[in-house]
N, C-alpha and C positions, 0 to 999 in steps of 0.2 A: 504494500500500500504506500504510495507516496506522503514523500513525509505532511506536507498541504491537503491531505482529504483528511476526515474524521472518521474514529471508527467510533461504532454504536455498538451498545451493547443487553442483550436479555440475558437474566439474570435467575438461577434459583437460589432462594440461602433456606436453609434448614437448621430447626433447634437440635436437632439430636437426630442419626440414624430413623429412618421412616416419625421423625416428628413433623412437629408442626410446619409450613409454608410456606415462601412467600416472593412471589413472580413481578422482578421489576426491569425496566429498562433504563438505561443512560448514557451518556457522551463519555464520563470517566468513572470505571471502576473501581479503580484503586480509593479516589475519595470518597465515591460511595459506599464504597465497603469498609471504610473507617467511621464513616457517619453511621453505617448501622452496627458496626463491632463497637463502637462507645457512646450508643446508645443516645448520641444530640440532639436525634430531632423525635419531638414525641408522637408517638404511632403505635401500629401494627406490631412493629416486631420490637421496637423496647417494651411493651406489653406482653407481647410471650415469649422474648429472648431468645430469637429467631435471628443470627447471626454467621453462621456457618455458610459459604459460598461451597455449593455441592455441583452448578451444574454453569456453563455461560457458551453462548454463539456470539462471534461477532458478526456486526453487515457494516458495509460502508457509507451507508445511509440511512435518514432517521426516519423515513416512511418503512423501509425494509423492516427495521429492526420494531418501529410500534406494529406495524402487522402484524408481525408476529409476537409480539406479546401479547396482543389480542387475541390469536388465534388459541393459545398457551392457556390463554386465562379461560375460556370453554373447555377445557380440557377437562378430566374427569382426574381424581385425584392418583390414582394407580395409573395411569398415563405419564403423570406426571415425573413418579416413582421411576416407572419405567425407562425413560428417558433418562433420568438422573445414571440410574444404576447399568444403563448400557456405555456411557464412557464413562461413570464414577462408583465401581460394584460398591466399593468400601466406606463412601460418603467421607472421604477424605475433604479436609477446609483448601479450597485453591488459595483464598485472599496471601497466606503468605508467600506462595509462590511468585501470584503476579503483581507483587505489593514491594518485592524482593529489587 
């Protein structure tokens, strides 16, 4: 990707192995996944402690990438699962990988 395009990004974090949920998209992951690992903005996931980066696609475009998190968010919850644990079996945290 050229370094002048922007990449986008969908998103799953998980409280714990088959826990709780939570499907989002953005411009930059790394900040977003500090905003939700220390808990600043109050919501969804400082409310269930939904932290864990288990699953992410990039697009290089922000209609691509809201599509599909629309498409994500009808999804049925074992879909969702599924998904995770076809490129993440072990629910391993990406954040610090690409945080690194």
């Amino acid at each position: 990707m050229p370094d002048n395009q922007m990449a986008y990004y969908v998103y799953l974090l998980a409280s714990k192995k088959n826990g709780t949920l939570y499907l989002g998209v953005t411009s930059n992951i790394v900040r977003r996944g500090f905003e939700h690992r220390t808990k600043v903005i109050d919501g969804f996931t400082k409310r269930y402690d939904v932290d864990k980066l288990v699953w992410l696609e990039i697009y290089d475009d922000a209609i691509g990438a809201i599509t599909r998190e629309k498409e994500l968010k009808k999804w049925r919850r074992a879909w969702k699962i599924r998904l995770i644990e076809e490129s993440n079996p072990e629910w391993i945290d990406l954040y610090p990988e690409i945080a690194s």
